[in-house]
DOZADREN-546670 format. One record per residue (C-alpha): residue in three letters; x, y, z. Coordinates in steps of 0.5 Angstrom, whole numbers, plus 500, padded with zeros to 3 digits. Layout:
BEGIN
alaXYZ ...
# end
This chain:
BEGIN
unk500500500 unk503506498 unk505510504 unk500516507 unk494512505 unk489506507 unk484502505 unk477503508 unk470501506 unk467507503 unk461510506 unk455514504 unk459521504 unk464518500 unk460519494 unk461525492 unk468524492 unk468517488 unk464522482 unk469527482 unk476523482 unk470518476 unk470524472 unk476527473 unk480521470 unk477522463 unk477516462 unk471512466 unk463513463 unk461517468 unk454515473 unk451519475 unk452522483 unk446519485 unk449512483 unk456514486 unk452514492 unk447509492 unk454504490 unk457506498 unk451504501 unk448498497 unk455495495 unk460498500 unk462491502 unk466489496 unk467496494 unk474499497 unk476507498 unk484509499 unk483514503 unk489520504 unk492522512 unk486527511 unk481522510 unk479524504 unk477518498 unk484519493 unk482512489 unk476508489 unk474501486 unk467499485 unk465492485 unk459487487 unk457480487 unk455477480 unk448474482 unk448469478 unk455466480 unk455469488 unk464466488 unk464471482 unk467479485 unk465484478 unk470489479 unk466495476 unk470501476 unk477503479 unk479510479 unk485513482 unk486521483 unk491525480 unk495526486 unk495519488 unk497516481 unk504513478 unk504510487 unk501503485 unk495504488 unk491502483 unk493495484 unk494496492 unk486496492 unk484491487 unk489486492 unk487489499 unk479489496 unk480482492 unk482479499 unk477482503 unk472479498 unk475472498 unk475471506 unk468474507 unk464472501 unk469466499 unk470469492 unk474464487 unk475470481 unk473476479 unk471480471 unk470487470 unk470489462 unk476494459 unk476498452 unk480496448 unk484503448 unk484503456 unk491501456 unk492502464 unk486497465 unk489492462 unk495492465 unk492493471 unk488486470 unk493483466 unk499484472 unk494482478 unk492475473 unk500475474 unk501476481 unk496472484 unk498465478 unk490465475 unk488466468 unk486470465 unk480469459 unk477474455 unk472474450 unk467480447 unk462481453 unk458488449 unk460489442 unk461496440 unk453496436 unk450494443 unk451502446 unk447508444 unk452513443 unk457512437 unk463512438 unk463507444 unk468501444 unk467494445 unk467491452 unk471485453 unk470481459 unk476479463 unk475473467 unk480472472 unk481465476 unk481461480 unk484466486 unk489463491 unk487466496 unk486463503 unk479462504 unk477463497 unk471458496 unk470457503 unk463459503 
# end
């Protein structure tokens, strides 16, 4: 964990600052606030926040448990704010939450979606695979054809597993 920071569970007053560092990383779709507060009170518990000496949110990484596959942790977004960037934290969270999530749910793996041109996404995901010895499968969850707007990349499903966490799968 880069020094300074740690990592907490995000609360209803954090919503307001998840939506800024979201919209300010230009690169996530953005929710609306509404949702960013909605996301701390209903999925708290597989969600993370990196929080500052101040105690401010600084990164955040939005999850929930697929209901179909209840072992499966959907990563939803991750952002980190500009004056935390290039420190690992990205990764820091993915891990701290990814444990977390494994000793109180039992999760095997995890999926998010990454655009093609998020090349930070795919790092991050690829290197975490790396770290914790799983696989990594990708295939197109939602083609571009399928988003309104136009301009809108595919989504390619990243699944990653079996985790090697202690307790994964304990459940």
């Amino acid at each position: 964990m880069p020094e300074g920071l740690k990592l907490d569970t995000p609360r209803v007053e954090d919503g307001a600052a998840i939506w800024r560092i979201a919209r300010d990383s230009r690169t996530l779709d953005l929710n609306s606030s509404y949702s960013y507060l909605l996301w701390c009170r209903d999925f708290a518990a597989t969600s993370v926040v990196a929080r500052a000496g101040d105690g401010e949110p600084v990164g955040f990484v939005t999850g929930y448990l697929r209901p179909e596959r209840p072992r499966t942790l959907v990563v939803w977004q991750v952002a980190v704010d500009e004056t935390a960037r290039g420190r690992g934290l990205a990764a820091a969270m993915l891990d701290g939450l990814t444990l977390r999530a494994a000793e109180e749910f039992g999760i095997e793996g995890i999926e998010t979606t990454i655009t093609p041109d998020n090349v930070p996404s795919n790092r991050l995901f690829t290197s975490y695979a790396q770290r914790h010895s799983a696989a990594v499968a990708k295939d197109v969850l939602f083609d571009a054809g399928l988003f309104p707007e136009d301009g809108h990349e595919p989504e390619v499903l990243y699944r990653i597993g079996p985790l090697g966490f202690p307790g994964a799968g304990a459940r």
